[in-house]
FIRO-345661 format. One record per residue (C-alpha): x, y, z; residue in three letters. Coordinates in steps of 0.2 Angstrom, whole numbers, plus 2048, in hexadecimal, padded with zeros to 3 digits. Each point is the difference from the previous one (the first is absolute). Example, Ala and Ser with C-alpha at 12.3 -4.5 7.8 and 13.67 -1.06 7.14 Angstrom:
+------+-------+-----+-----+
| east | north |  up |   r |
+------+-------+-----+-----+
|  83E |   7EA | 827 | Ala |
|  806 |   811 | 7FD | Ser |
+------+-------+-----+-----+
# end
This chain:
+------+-------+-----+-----+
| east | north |  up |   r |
+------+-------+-----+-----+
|  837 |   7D1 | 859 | Unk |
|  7FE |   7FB | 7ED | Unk |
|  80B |   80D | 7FA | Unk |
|  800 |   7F7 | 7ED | Unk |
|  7F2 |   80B | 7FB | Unk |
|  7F7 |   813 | 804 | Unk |
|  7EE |   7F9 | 7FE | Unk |
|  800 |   7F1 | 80C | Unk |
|  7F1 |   805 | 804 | Unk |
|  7F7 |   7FB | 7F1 | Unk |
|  804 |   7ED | 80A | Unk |
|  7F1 |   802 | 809 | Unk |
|  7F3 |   7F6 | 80B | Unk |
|  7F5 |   7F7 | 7F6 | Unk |
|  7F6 |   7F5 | 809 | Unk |
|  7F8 |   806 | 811 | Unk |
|  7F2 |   7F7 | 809 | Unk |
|  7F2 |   80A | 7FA | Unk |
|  804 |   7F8 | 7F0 | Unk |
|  7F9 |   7F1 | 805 | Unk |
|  7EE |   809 | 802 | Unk |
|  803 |   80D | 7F3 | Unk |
|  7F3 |   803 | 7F0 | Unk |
|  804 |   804 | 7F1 | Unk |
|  7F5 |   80F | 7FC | Unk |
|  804 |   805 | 7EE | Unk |
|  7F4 |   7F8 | 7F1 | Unk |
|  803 |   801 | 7ED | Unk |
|  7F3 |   808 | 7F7 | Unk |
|  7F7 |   7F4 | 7F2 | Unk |
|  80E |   807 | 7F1 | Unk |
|  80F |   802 | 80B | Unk |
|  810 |   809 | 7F8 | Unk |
|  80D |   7F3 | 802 | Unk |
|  813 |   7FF | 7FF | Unk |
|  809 |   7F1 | 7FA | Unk |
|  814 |   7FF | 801 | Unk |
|  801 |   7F5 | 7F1 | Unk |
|  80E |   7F3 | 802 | Unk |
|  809 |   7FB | 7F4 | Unk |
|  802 |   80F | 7FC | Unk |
|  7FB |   805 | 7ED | Unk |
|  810 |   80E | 800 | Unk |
|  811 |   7F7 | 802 | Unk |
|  808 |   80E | 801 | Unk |
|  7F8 |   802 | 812 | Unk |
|  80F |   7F7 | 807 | Unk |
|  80A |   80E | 7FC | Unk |
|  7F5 |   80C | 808 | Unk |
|  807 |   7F8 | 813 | Unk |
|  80C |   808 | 809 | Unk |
|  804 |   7F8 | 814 | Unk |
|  803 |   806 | 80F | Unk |
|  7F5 |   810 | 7FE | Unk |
|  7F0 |   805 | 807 | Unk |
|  7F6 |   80C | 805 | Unk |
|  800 |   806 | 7F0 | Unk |
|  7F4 |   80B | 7F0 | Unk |
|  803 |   800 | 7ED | Unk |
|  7FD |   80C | 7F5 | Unk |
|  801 |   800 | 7EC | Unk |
|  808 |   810 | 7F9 | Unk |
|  7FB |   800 | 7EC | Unk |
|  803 |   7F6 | 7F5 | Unk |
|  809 |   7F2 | 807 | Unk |
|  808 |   803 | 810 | Unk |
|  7FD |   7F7 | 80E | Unk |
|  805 |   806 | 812 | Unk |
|  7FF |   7F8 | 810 | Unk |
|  803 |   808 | 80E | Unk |
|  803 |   7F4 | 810 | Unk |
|  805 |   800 | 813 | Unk |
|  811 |   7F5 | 7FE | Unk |
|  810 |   7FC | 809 | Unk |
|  80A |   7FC | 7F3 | Unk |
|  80E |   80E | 802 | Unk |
|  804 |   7F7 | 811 | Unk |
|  801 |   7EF | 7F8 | Unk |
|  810 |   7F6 | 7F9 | Unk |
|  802 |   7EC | 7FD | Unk |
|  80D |   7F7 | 80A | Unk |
|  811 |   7FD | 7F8 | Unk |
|  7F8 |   7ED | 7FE | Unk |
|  7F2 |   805 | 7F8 | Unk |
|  7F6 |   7F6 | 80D | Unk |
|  7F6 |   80E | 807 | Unk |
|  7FD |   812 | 7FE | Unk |
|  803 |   80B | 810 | Unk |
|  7FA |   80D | 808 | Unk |
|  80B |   80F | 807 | Unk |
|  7F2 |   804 | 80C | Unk |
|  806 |   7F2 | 80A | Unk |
|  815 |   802 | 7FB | Unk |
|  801 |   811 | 809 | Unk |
|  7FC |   80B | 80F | Unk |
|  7FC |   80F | 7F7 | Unk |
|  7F0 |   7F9 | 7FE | Unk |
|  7F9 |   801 | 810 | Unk |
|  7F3 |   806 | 807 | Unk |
|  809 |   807 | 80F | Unk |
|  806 |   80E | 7F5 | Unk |
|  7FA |   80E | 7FA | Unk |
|  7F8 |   7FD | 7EE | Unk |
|  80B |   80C | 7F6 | Unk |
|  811 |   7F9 | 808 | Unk |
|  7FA |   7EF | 7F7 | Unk |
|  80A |   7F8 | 7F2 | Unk |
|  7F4 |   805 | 7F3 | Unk |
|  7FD |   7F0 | 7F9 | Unk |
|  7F6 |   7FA | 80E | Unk |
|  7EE |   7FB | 7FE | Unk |
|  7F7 |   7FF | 7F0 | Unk |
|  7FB |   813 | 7F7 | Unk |
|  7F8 |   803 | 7F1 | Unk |
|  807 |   7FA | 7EC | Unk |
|  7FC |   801 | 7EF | Unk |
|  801 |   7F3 | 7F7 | Unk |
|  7FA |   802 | 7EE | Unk |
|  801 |   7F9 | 7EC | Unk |
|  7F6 |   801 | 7EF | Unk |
|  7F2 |   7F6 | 7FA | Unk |
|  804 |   800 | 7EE | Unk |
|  813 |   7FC | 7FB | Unk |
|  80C |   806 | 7F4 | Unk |
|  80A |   80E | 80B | Unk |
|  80D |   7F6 | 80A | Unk |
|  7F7 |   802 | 80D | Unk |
|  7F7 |   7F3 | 80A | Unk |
|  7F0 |   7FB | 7FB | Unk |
|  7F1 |   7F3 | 801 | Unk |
|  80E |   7F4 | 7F5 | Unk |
|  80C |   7FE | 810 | Unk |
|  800 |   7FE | 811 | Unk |
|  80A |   80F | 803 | Unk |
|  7FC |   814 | 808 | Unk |
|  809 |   80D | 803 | Unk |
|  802 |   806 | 810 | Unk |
|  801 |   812 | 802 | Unk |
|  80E |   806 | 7FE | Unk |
|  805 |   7F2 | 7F6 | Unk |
|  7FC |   7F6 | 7F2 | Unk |
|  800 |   7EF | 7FD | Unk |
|  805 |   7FE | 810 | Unk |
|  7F2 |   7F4 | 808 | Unk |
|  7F6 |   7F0 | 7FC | Unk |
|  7F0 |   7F8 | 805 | Unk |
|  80A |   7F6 | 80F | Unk |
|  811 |   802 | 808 | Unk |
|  80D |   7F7 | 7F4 | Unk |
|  811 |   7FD | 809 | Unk |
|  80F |   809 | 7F6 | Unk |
|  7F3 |   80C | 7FC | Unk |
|  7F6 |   807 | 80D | Unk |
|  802 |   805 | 80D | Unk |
|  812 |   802 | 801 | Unk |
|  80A |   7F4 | 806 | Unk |
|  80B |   7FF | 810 | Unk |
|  80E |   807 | 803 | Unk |
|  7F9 |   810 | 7F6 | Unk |
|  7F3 |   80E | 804 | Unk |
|  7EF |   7FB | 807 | Unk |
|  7F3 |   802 | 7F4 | Unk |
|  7FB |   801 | 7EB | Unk |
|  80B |   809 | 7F6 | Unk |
|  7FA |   810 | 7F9 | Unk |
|  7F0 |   800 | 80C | Unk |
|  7FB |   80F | 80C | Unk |
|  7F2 |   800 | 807 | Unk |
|  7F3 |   80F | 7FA | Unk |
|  7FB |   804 | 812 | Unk |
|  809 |   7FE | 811 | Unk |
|  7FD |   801 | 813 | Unk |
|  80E |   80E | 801 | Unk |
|  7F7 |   809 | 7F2 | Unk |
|  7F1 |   801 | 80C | Unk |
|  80C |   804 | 80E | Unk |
|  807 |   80E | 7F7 | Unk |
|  7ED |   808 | 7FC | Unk |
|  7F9 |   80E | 80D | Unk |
|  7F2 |   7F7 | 803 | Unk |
|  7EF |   807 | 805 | Unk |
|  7FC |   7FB | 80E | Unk |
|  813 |   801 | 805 | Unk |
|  808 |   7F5 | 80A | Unk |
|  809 |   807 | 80F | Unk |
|  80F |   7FC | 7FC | Unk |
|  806 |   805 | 7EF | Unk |
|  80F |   809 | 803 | Unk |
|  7FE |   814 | 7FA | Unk |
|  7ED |   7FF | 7FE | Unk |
|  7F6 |   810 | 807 | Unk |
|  7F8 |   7F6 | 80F | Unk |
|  812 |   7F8 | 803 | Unk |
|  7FF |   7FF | 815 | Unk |
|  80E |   802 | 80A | Unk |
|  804 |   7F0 | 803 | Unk |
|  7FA |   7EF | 7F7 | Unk |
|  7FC |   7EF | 808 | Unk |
|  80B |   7F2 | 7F7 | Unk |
|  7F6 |   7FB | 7EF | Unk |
|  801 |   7EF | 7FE | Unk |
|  7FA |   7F5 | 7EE | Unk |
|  7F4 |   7F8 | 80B | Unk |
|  7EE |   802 | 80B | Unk |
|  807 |   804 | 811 | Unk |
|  7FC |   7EC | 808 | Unk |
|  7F1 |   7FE | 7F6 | Unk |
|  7F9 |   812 | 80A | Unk |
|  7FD |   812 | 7F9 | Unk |
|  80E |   807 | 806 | Unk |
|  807 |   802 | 7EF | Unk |
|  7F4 |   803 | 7F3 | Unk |
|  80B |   80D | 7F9 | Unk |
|  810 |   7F7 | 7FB | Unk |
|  806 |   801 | 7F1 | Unk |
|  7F9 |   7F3 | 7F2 | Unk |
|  80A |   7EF | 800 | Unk |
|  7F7 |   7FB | 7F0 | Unk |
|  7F6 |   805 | 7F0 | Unk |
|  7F4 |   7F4 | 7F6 | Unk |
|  7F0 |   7FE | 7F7 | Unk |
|  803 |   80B | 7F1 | Unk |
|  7F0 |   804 | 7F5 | Unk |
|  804 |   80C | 7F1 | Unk |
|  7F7 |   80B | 7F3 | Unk |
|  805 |   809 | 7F2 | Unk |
|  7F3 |   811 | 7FE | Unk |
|  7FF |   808 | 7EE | Unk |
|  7FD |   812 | 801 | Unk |
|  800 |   802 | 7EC | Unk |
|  80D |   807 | 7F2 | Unk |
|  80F |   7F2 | 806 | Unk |
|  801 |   805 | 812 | Unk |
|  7FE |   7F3 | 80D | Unk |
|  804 |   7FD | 810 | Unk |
|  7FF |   7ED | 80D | Unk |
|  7FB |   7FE | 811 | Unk |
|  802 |   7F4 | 80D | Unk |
|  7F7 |   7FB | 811 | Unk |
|  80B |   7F5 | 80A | Unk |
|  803 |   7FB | 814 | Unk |
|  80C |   804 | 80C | Unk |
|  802 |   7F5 | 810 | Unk |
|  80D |   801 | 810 | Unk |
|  801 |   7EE | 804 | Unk |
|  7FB |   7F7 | 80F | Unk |
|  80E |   7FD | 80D | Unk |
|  7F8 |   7F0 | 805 | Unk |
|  7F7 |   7F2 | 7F5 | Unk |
|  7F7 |   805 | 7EF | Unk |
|  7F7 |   811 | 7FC | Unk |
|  803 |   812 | 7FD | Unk |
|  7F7 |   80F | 7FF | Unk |
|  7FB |   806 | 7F0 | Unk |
|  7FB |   811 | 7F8 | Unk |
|  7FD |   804 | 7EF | Unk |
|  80B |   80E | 7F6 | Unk |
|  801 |   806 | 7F0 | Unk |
|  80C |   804 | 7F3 | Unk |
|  801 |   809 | 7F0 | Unk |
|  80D |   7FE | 7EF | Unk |
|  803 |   807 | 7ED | Unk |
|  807 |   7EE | 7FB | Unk |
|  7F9 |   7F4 | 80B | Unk |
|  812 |   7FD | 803 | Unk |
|  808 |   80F | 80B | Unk |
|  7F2 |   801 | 80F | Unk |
|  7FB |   811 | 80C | Unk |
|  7F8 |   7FB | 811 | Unk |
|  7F2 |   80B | 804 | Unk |
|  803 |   807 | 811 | Unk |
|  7EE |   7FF | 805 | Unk |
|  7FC |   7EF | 809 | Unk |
|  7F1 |   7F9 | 7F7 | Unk |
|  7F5 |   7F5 | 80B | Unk |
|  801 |   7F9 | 812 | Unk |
|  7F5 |   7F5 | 80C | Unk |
|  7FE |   803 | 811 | Unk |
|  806 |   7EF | 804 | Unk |
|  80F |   805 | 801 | Unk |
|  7FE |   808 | 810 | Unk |
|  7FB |   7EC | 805 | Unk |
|  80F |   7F9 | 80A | Unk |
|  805 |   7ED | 7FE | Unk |
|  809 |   7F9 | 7F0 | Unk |
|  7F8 |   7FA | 7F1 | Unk |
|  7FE |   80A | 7ED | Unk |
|  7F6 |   80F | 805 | Unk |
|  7FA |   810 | 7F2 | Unk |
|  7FC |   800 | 7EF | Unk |
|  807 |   7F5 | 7F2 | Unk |
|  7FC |   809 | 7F0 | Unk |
|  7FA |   7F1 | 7F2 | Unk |
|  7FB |   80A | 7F0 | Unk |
|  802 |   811 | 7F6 | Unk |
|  7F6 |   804 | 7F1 | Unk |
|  7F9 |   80E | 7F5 | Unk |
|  7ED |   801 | 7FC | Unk |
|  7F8 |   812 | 7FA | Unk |
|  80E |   80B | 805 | Unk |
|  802 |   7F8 | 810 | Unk |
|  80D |   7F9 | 80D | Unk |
|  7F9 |   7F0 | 804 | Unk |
|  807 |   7F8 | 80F | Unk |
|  7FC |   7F0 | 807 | Unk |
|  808 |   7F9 | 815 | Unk |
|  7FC |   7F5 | 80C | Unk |
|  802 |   801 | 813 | Unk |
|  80D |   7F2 | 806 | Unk |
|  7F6 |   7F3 | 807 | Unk |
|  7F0 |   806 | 7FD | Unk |
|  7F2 |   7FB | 7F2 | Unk |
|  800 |   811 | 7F8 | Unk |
|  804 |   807 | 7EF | Unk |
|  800 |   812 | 7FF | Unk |
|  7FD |   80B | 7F1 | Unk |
|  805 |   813 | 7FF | Unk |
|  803 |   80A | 7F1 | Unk |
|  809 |   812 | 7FD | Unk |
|  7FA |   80A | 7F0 | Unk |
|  812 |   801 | 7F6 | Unk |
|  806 |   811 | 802 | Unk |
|  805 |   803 | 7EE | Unk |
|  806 |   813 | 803 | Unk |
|  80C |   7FE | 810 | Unk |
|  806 |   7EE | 7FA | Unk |
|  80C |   7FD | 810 | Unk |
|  7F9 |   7F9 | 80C | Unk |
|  7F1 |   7FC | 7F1 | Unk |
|  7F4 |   7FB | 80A | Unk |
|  7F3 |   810 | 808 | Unk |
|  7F3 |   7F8 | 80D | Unk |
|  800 |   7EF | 807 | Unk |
|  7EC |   7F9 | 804 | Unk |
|  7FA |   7EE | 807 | Unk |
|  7F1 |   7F7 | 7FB | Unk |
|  7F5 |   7FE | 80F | Unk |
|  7F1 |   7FD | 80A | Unk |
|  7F1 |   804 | 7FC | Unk |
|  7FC |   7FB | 7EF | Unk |
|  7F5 |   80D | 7FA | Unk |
|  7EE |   802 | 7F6 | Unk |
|  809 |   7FD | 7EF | Unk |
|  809 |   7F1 | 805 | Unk |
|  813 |   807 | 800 | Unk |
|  80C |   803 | 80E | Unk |
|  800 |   80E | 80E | Unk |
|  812 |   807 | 7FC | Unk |
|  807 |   808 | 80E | Unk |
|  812 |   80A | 800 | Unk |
|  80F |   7F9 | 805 | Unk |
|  80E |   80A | 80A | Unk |
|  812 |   7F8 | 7FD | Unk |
|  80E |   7FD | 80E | Unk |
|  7F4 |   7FC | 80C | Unk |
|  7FD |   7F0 | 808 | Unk |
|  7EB |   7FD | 7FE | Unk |
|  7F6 |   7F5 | 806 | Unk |
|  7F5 |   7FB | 7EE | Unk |
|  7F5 |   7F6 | 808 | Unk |
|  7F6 |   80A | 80B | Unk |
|  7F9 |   812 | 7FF | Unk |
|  804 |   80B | 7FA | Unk |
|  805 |   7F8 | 7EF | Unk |
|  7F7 |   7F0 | 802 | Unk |
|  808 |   7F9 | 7F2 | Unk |
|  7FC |   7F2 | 7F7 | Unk |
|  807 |   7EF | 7FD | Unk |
|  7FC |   7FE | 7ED | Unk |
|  805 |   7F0 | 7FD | Unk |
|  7FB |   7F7 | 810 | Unk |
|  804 |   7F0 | 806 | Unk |
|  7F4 |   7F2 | 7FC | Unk |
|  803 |   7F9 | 812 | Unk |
|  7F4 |   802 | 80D | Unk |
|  80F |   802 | 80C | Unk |
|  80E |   805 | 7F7 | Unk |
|  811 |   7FA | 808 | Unk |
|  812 |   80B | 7FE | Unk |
|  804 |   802 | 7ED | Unk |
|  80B |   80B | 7F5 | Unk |
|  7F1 |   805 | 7F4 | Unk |
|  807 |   802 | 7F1 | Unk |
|  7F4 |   808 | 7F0 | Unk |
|  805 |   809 | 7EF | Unk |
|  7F2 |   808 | 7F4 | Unk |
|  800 |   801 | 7EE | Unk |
|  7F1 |   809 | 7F5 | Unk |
|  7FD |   7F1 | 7F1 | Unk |
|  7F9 |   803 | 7EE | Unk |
|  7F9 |   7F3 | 7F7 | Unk |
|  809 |   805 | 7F0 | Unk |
|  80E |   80D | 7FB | Unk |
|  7F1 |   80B | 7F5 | Unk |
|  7FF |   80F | 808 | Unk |
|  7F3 |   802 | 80B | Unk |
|  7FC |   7F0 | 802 | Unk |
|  7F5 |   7F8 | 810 | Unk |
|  80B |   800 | 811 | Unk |
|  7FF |   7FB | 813 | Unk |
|  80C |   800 | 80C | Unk |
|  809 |   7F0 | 807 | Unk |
|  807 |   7FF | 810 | Unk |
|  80A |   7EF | 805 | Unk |
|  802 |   7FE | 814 | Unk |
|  807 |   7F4 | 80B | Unk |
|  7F5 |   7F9 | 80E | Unk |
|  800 |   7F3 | 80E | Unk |
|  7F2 |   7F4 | 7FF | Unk |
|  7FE |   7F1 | 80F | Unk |
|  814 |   801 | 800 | Unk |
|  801 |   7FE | 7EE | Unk |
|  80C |   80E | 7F7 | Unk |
|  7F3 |   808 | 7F2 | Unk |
|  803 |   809 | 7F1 | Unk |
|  7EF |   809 | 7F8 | Unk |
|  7FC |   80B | 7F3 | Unk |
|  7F1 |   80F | 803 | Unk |
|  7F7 |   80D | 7F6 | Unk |
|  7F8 |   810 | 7FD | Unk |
|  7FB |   80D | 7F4 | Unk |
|  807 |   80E | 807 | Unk |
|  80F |   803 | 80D | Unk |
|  7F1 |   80D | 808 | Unk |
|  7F8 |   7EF | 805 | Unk |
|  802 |   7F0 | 80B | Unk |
|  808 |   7F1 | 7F9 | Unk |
|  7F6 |   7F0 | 7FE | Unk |
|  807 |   7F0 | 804 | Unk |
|  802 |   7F3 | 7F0 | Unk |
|  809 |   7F1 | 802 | Unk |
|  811 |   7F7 | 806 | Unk |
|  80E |   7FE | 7F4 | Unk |
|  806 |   7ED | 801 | Unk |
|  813 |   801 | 803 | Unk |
|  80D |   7F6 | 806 | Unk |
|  80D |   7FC | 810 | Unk |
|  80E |   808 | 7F2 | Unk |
|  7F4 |   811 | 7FD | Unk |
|  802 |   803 | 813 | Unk |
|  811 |   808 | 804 | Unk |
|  80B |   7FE | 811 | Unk |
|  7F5 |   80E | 806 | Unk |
|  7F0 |   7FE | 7F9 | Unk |
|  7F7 |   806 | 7F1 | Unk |
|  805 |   80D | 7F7 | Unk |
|  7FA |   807 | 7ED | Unk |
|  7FE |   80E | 7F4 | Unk |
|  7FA |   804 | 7EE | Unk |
|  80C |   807 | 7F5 | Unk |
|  7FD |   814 | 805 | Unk |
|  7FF |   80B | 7ED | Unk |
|  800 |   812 | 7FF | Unk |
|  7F3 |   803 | 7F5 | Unk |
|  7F1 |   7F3 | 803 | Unk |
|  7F3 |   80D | 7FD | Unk |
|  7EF |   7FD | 7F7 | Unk |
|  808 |   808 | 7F1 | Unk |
|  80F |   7F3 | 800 | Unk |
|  7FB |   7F1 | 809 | Unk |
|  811 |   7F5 | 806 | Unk |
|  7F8 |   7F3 | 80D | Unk |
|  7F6 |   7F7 | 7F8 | Unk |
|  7F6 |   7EF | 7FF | Unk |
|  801 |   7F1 | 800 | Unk |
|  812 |   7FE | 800 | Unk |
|  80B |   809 | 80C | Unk |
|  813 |   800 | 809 | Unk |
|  7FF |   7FB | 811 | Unk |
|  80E |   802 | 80A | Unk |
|  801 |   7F6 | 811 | Unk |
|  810 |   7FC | 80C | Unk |
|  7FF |   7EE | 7FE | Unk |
|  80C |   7F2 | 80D | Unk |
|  808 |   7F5 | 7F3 | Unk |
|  80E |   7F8 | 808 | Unk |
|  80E |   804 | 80F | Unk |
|  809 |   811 | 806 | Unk |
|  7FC |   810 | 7F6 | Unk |
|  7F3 |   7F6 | 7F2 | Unk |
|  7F3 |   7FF | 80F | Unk |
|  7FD |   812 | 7FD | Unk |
|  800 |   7FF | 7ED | Unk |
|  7F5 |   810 | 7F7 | Unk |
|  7FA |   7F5 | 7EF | Unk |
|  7F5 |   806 | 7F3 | Unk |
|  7F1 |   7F5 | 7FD | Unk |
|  7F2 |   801 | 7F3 | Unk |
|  7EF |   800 | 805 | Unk |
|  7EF |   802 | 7F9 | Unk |
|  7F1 |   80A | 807 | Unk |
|  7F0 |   7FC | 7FA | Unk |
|  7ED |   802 | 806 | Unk |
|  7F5 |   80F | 808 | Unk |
|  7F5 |   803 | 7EE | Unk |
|  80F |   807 | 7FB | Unk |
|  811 |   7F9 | 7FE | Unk |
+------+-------+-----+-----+
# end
């Protein structure tokens, strides 16, 4: 089993034999909106915006100048050899990582977990900024660069494994430690404690059902927002995975949870599980659930994109933001749906968390929003992320909503930009985005748009033509094949940007 990573699932099949048949079923309309990733870059300073070995990952802008990324990483399990020859891995230099044992028994540096990683645009503070290829990662500062720099960081043999100064913001044992609803059996004191308890084990019981309620071997896939709720007070959020790994080749199952902080720094786990597909009650191994891809804001709105593993689909629910009980934040969760109705918009149908749903069929019949252009989609990891676009920072000025996808097309790895006027309506496919082998990561595509708190018509931040683009790019050996690198790009086209 590829133990190296949590999301070797996002290696994924490819080509299948109804690729050689497939069609491709999506045409651009006669003015497409387009997306070029300009190379050279026109920003320099772009090089500086890298940072390997991370994935999985959202960044968010907290005004003026700050950037913060927040990333699925390993790096507190990481330390060079005393040669400086290679950079190791304690998952394979100890038995208390394995998957025998009970999760919460395991050294708690196993297995990538959550990190910020963060540093200013401007300079001028000491701290690191666009000028430098330096961040800070939490708790430290000036601790980390763009790539692992022996007699730097990591450490380096015979020290402590890991980065001096860093801790990761969120943990497995954090989410081990939460009551959660629904409970497993197992947590020691909780009110549907049985009398006895099976042995928990940080894996799927042989690649069966027997174990659904193990305790989380991992967390990833962090996507953050800050909220505003007026006179100073603000408050972040994040959506993220947990998995309990396969005891047996790649996959895990995956369910999305939610978790709440003051500082973006010190992080509550929400007891209520958010979301979980019936898959998981499917026995054999493989990446089964829900991988959560995207967290926005639009209107007063949660705004939640995820995708079932495997399968073509890109889900999008939203929760009004609960301004007056702020933890958890969000009130009730709906999914945009079959049928379209008389005006054009979604059916949005209510969503009741912990549960494992089936989203495809009735009752919720819900829709895939971004669907694949194949006529006979193979396994992917469908990756999407939505950004609402001005064409100029006046306020009020003309916008439409962009939504960038990844898509498997005759065996060919796709990335694609879509649109629509409102999030209330379906998205219309546009046009590919040209990328390269580089701009595809050790686990496939993944992207964002730099997440702002107030990108309202009154204060437009996303705006046209030029744009940060942020990808996990595969620019060389060991930790840079999963490098998160900020790119400028420029949207243009659609009678409006």
């Amino acid at each position: 089993m590829n133990r190296n990573r949590l999301a070797v699932l996002f290696i994924c099949t490819a080509v299948t034999t109804s690729a050689l048949s497939a069609q491709n079923l999506c045409t651009s309309p006669p003015t497409p909106v387009t997306l070029e990733i300009l190379s050279p870059s026109p920003r320099p300073q772009d090089d500086n915006f890298r940072i390997a070995g991370t994935y999985g990952f959202s960044v968010a802008l907290v005004p003026p100048n700050e950037i913060r990324l927040y990333g699925t990483s390993g790096n507190q399990r990481r330390r060079w050899n005393a040669a400086g020859t290679a950079v190791d891995d304690l998952y394979f230099s100890t038995a208390g990582c394995s998957l025998t044992l009970d999760p919460r028994d395991w050294d708690p540096r196993c297995l990538e977990q959550i990190g910020l990683f963060w540093k200013y645009v401007a300079c001028g503070s000491g701290i690191p900024c666009e000028a430098a290829d330096r961040w800070n990662a939490y708790s430290g500062t000036n601790n980390i660069s763009t790539f692992p720099t022996f007699g730097f960081w990591p450490r380096t043999a015979p020290a402590d494994w890991g980065v001096a100064g860093y801790t990761p913001v969120l943990t497995r044992n954090k989410v081990n430690s939460t009551l959660l609803n629904p409970p497993s059996s197992c947590v020691s004191g909780h009110p549907s404690q049985p009398t006895s308890c099976p042995p928990k084990y940080g894996k799927e019981e042989y690649c069966n059902t027997s174990n659904l309620d193990a305790f989380v071997t991992g967390v990833a896939n962090p996507k953050v927002v800050q909220v505003y709720y007026g006179g100073g007070v603000r408050k972040w959020f994040m959506a993220f995975n947990t998995l309990i790994q396969a005891d047996s080749g790649p996959g895990s199952r995956w369910r999305i949870l939610w978790a709440y902080s003051d500082d973006g720094k010190i992080w509550t786990v929400d007891p209520q599980v958010l979301f979980r597909s019936s898959s998981e009650a499917m026995s054999g191994c493989g990446g089964k659930g829900l991988m959560v891809t995207n967290l926005f804001i639009d209107n007063g709105n949660f705004y939640m994109a995820f995708t079932e593993i495997g399968k073509p689909y890109a889900y999008l629910v939203r929760s009004p933001i609960n301004t007056v009980n702020r933890v958890p934040g969000y009130s009730t969760w709906n999914i945009a749906s079959s049928p379209i109705q008389a005006n054009g918009e979604w059916t949005w149908k209510p969503l009741t968390p912990g549960i494992q749903q089936d989203f495809t069929s009735p009752p919720l019949n819900a829709a895939s929003i971004l669907p694949s252009c194949e006529s006979s989609p193979p396994f992917m990891v469908k990756q999407s992320y939505i950004g609402r676009f001005f064409q100029s920072s006046t306020p009020n000025s003309p916008s439409r909503y962009i939504a960038v996808t990844s898509d498997m097309v005759g065996g060919q790895t796709k990335l694609q930009v879509w649109s629509s006027a409102s999030l209330n309506k379906p998205f219309q496919y546009e046009s590919d985005v040209a990328i390269s082998a580089q701009d595809i990561g050790q686990f496939g595509l993944e992207f964002a748009f730099t997440q702002y708190p107030d990108n309202l018509p009154s204060s437009p931040r996303l705006l046209a033509p030029q744009l940060d683009f942020w990808l996990v790019r595969n620019i060389g050996a060991g930790l840079s094949q999963v490098t998160v690198s900020r790119r400028t790009a420029k949207l243009t086209g659609g009678g409006i940007f």
